[in-house]
VOKE-534913 format. One record per residue: z, x, y of N, C-alpha, C in turn; residue in one letter. Coordinates in pm, whole numbers, plus 50000, padded with zeros to 5 digits. Last residue first. Layout:
ZXYZXYZXYa ...
% end
This chain:
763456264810953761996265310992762026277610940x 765586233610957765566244210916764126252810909x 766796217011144765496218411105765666232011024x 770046201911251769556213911267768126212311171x 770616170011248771286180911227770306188211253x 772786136411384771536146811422771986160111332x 773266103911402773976116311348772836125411353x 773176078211610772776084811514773066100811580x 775276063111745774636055611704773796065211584x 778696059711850777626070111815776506061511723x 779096050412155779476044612052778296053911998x 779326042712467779746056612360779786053012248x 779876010012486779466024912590779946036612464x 779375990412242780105993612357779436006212414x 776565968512058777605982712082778585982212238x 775725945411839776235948211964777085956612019x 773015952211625774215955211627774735952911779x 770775943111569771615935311583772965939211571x 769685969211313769395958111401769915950611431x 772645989911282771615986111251770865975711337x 774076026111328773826011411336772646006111291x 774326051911227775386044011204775306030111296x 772346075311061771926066511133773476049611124x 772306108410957772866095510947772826083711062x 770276127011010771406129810934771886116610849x 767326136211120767976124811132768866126111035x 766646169911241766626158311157767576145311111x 765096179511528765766176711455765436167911315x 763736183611869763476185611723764416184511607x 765656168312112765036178012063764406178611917x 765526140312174766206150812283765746164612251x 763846111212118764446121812094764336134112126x 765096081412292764156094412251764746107612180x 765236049912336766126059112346764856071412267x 764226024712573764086037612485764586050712470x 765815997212645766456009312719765606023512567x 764865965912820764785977112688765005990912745x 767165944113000765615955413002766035962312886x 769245925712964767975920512965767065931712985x 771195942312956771405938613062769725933113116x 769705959712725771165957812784771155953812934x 769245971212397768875961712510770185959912566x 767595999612259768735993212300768605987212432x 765726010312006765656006312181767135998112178x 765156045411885765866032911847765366025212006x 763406069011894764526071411781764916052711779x 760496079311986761386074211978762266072711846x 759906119912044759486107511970760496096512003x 760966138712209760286128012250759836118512163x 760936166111935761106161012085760326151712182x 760186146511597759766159211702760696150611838x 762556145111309761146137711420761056152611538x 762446139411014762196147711076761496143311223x 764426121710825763366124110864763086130710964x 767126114410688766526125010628765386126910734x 766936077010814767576090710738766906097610712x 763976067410970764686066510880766046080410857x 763186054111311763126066311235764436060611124x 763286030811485761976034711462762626050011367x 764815999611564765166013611470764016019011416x 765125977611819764685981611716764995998711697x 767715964011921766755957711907765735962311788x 771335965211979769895974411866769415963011885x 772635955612293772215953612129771075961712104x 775515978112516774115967312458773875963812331x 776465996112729776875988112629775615979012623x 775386030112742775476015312813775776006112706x 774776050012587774986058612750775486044812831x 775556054212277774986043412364775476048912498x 774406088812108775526078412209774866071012272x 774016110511927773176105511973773626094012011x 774976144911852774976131111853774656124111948x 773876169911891773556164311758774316155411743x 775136179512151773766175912173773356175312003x 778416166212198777576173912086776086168412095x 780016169112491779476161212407778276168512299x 783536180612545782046182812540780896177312421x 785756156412618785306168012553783466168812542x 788496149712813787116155712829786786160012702x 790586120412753790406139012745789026139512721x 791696095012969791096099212860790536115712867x 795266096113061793916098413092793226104212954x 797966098813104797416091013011795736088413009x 798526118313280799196122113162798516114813097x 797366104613532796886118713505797146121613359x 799146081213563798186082913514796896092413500x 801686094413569801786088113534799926089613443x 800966127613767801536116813770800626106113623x 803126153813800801776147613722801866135513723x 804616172814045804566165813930803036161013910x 803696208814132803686194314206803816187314037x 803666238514320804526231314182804316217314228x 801906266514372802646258314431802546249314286x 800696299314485800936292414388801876279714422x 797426309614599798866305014684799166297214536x 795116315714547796116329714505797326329114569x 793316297614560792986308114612794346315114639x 795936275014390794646274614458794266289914581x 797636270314105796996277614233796076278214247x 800146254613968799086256813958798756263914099x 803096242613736802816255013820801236252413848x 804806212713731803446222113668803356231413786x 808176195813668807166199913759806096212613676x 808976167113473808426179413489807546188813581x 810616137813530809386147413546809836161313526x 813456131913451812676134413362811056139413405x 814966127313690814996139113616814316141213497x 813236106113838812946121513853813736129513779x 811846084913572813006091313667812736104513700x 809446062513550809766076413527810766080813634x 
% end
């Protein structure tokens, strides 16, 4: 990147304003977004061992939902709040990466 192609950014800190480029790997950085407490993410890369709740079904807070093995210990995954199981996008023997959505969550209707 040539300096006539940066762009300098305005920003301030406690009400002093000052201009600094971005660098390289600031611009190509993965983007934050806020994670939807009605999906349900490998927090660690591992394999489905087992799948304790079906589609459509209703489980309570704390029941288990699936175990994911990783790094030789069983990792119980639970469930976070009252809900109902939407869509369930792995199966036994699946080998996942980090973040990888494993089940789809929706609202109870009461």
């Amino acid at each position: 990147m040539t300096q006539e192609t940066q762009e300098y950014v305005d920003f301030a800190v406690t009400a002093r304003k000052y201009k600094t480029l971005l660098t390289k790997k600031y611009i190509n950085r993965k983007v934050w977004n806020e994670p939807s407490p009605y999906e349900i993410q490998s927090f660690i890369p591992g394999t489905i061992i087992q799948i304790s709740v079906q589609e459509g079904q209703i489980v309570k807070e704390g029941e288990p939902l699936l175990i994911l093995e990783a790094m030789k210990m069983l990792n119980r995954i639970e469930m976070p709040f009252t809900a109902k199981i939407k869509k369930i996008n792995v199966k036994v023997g699946d080998r996942l990466p980090k973040e990888t959505l494993m089940i789809e969550l929706e609202p109870v209707d009461e």
